[in-house]
N, C-alpha and C positions, 0 to 999 in steps of 0.2 A: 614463537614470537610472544614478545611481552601485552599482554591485554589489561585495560585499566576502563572499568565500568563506572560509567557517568549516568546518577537519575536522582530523582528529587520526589521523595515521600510526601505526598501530600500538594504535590503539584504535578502532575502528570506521572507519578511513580515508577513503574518497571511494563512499559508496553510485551505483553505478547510476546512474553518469554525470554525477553532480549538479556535480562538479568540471567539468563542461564545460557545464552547462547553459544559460548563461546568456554563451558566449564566440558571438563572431557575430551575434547576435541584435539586428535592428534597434533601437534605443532602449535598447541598453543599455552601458555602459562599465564594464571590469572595473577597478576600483581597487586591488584588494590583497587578500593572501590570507594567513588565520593558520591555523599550524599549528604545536604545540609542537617537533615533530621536525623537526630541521635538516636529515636529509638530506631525509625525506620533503618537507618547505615547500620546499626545492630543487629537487626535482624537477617539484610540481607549480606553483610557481611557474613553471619553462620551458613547461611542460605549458597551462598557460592564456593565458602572455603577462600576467600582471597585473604591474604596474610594482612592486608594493612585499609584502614579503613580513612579518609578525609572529608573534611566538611565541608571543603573546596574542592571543585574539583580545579581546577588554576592551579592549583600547590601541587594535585597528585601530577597533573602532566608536567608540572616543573621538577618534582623531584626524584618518581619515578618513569619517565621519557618512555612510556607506554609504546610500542611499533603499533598497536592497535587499541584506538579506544571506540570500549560499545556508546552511543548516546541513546539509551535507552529511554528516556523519558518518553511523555505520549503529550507533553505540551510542545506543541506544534511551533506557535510561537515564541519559543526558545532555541530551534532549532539552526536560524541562520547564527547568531550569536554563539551555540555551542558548537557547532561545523568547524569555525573559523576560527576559533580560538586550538582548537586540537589540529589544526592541519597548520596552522601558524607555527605550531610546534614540533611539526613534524610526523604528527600520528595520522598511519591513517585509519577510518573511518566507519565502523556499523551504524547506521542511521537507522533508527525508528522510523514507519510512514505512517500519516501522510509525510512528505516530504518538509513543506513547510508551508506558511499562511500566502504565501504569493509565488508569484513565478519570478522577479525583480529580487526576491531573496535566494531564488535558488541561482539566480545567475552569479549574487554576490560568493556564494559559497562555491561554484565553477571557478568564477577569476580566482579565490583565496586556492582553490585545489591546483590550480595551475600554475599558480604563483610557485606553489610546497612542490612542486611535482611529487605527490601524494594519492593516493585512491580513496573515492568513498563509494560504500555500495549501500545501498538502499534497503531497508530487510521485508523483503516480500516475501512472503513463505508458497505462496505457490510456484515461485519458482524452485524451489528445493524440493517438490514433493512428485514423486515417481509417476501417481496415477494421472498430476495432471500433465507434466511435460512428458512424457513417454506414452499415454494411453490417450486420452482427449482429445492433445492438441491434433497429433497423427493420428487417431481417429477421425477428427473433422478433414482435417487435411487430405485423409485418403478416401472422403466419399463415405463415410459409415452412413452417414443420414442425406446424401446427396449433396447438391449447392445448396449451402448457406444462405438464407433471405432474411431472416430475422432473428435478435437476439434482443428477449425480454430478462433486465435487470430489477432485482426484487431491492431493495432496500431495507431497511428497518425500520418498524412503527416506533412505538413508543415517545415517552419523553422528549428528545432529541429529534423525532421523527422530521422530515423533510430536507430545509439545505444543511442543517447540521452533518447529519447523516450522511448527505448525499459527500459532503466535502472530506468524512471521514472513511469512507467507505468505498470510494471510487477506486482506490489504486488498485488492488484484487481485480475489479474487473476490468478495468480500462488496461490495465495490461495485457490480460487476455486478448481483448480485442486488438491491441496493437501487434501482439503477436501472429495473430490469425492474419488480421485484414491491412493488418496498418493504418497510417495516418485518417482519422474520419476527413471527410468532402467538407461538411457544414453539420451546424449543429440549429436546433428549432427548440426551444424550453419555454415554459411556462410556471411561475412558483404562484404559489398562490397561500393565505394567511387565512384562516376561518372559510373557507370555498371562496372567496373573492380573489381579484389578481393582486397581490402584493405593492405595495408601493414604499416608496423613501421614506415613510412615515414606521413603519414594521421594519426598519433596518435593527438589528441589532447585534453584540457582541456574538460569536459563535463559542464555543465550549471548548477546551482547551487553545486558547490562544488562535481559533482558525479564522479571525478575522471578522470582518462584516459577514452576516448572513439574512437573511429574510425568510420568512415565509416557515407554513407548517405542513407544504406538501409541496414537491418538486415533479415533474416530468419532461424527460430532456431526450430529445430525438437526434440521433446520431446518424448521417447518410457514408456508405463508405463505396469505396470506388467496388464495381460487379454488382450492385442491385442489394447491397448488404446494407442493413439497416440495424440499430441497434437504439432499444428504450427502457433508460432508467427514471422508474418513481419507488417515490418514498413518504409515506405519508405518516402524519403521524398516530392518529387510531389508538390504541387502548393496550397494545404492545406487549397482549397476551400470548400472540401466536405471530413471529416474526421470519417473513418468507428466506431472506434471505440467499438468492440464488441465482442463476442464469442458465436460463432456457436458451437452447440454441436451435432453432425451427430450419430442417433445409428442405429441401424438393423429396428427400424421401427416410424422414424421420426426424424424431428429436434427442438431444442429451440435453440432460439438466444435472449442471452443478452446484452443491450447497457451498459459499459462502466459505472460505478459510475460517476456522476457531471453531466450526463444526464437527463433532467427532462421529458424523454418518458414513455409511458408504460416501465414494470419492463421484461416483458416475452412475448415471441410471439414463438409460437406454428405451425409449420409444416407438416402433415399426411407423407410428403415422405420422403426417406434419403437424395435424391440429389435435391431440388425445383428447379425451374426453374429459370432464371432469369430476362426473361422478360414475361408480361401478365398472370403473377400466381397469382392469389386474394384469394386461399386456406392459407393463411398468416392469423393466428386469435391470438389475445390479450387474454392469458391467466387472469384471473381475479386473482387478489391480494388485500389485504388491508395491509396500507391503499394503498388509489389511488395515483398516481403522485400527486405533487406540487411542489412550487418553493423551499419550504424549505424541501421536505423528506431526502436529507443527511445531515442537519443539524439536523434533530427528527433524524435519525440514530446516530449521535456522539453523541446527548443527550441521548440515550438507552444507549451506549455502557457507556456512564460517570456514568450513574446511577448503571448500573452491575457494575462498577469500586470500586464505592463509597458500595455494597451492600456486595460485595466480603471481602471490607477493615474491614467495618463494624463489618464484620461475625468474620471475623479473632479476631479483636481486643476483643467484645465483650462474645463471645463464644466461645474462643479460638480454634475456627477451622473454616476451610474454607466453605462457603455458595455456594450455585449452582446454578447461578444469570441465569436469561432467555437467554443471552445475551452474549455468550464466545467472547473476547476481545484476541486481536490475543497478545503472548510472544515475549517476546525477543527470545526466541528457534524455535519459529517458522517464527519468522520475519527474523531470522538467515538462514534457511531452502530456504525461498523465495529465500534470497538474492546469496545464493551458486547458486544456481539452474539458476539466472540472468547469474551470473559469469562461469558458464560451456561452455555455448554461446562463451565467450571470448575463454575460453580453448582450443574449440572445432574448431572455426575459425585457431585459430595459430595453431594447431596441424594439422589440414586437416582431421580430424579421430572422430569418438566417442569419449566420453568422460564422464564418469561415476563419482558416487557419494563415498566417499569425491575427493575433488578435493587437489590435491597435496600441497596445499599453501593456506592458508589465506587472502593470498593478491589479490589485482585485477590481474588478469594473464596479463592483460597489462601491468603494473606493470615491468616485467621483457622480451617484447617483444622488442627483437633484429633483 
């Protein structure tokens, strides 16, 4: 299948490999590659090997009719507008996550995908990667650490630290949990700006296009059906040492996983529910294949491309859909993340719970007075 990579140097660039995703990969042929910046398009033109380089990408899917275009970029807020335009065309779709700055634009890019009867998948890398969907999941799933009660989300300090982060960072782990437990019950959050609670007055732009954000520390309480609970914070702090991870506490033991773009062990392994935290070496590296390296979430995005391309395949040549190794996260579910992000917002401005659907499509910042 013809592949045609779409990113923008110096505005959201090449997310998390996505510029190579699809280079190598059985069944696929890289066609050309737009990017308004000349030197950047230069460079990752060498960078991929694509024979033709555009400043537009509008001209490359007009003139070379890509079966597949990556959207790499990592501006968020370009997303609904790039979707729509490449599926209008016929191409379908590797999206960069987060998905987009609202859940009102990811339904616009649903109607446009349905319209094209086209596919878009979402590029989540931990779903292409062996140790978490083969070892983790059915690990928790078969009792390794018991029932499941609690799941503490690490976030990252720094800069960014708070709802920035929490809005870039959630898809990783809210998948997980969707996968595990499914849909949360209700959500309880709290953002707060210099230790105070946040208000309309601290609203501001988020970082790559992700909208209204607030606040320089988030903590967002997730209840899910079984007694399953799940807490992400993120503060912002000094961004020297960034936890980034998810402990998963049950009735009899815990795993903790680092964060995708970490190149550690995949899984580590706990005998008690609460470990200690200091002089505990009962701490063991669960075994997975393959091992860490520098490139495992790049082999991740090249899995998921190959399911992408195996699924297209299935469809077009056997007129029905194949059951690739390798599930590739929706727009319906990229959708799901992103509400689930957005409750957090809900739940701060409400002072209360706050449940699923959520009253509006839009960022609930959106309308915070």
């Amino acid at each position: 299948m013809k592949v045609g990579i779409i990113g923008h140097t110096g505005r959201g660039n090449y997310g998390h490999y996505l510029d190579m995703a699809f280079v190598g990969v059985q069944g696929a042929e890289i066609v050309a590659l737009a990017d308004p910046d000349e030197k950047g398009r230069e460079q990752t033109v060498a960078k991929t090997g694509a024979p033709k380089g555009y400043a537009d990408y509008r001209a490359m899917l007009e003139a070379e009719q890509p079966d597949i275009a990556v959207v790499a970029s990592r501006e968020i807020g370009d997303h609904r507008d790039l979707v729509i335009d490449c599926v209008e065309r016929g191409a379908h779709v590797y999206l960069e996550k987060p998905v987009a700055a609202s859940v009102a634009q990811v339904d616009e890019m649903i109607a446009a995908r349905n319209r094209a009867g086209v596919q878009v998948a979402v590029a989540y890398p931990w779903r292409g990667h062996p140790p978490i969907q083969e070892v983790a999941i059915p690990a928790i799933k078969g009792g390794k650490i018991g029932a499941p009660r609690l799941c503490r989300i690490y976030g990252m300090g720094g800069e960014h630290g708070g709802d920035q982060l929490f809005l870039d960072l959630y898809p990783h782990f809210f998948d997980l949990l969707w996968q595990l437990f499914g849909a949360p019950l209700w959500c309880h959050a709290h953002v707060t700006q210099d230790g105070r609670s946040a208000t309309p007055e601290d609203l501001q732009k988020g970082a790559e296009g992700m909208g209204l954000v607030a606040g320089d520390g988030i903590r967002a309480y997730y209840e899910f059906a079984g007694g399953v609970a799940a807490d992400f914070e993120s503060y912002r702090g000094d961004g020297k040492e960034n936890p980034y991870r998810i402990d998963i506490h049950g009735t009899a033991g815990t795993l903790s996983l680092p964060g995708p773009m970490v190149d550690l062990p995949d899984i580590y392994y706990h005998p008690l529910v609460n470990p200690g935290l200091i002089g505990d070496e009962r701490w063991e590296v669960l075994p997975s294949e393959p091992p860490p390296d520098g490139e495992k979430w790049l082999k991740a995005h090249r899995r998921l491309a190959r399911a992408f391309i195996e699924q297209l395949e299935g469809s077009v040549s056997r007129g029905n859909a194949v059951s690739p190794r390798w599930n590739w996260v929706t727009l319906e579910e990229a959708r799901a993340h992103l509400e689930m992000a957005m409750m957090a917002h809900a739940s701060h401005m409400s002072g209360a719970r706050v449940s699923l659907p959520l009253a509006s499509a839009a960022n609930p910042f959106d309308n915070w007075r």
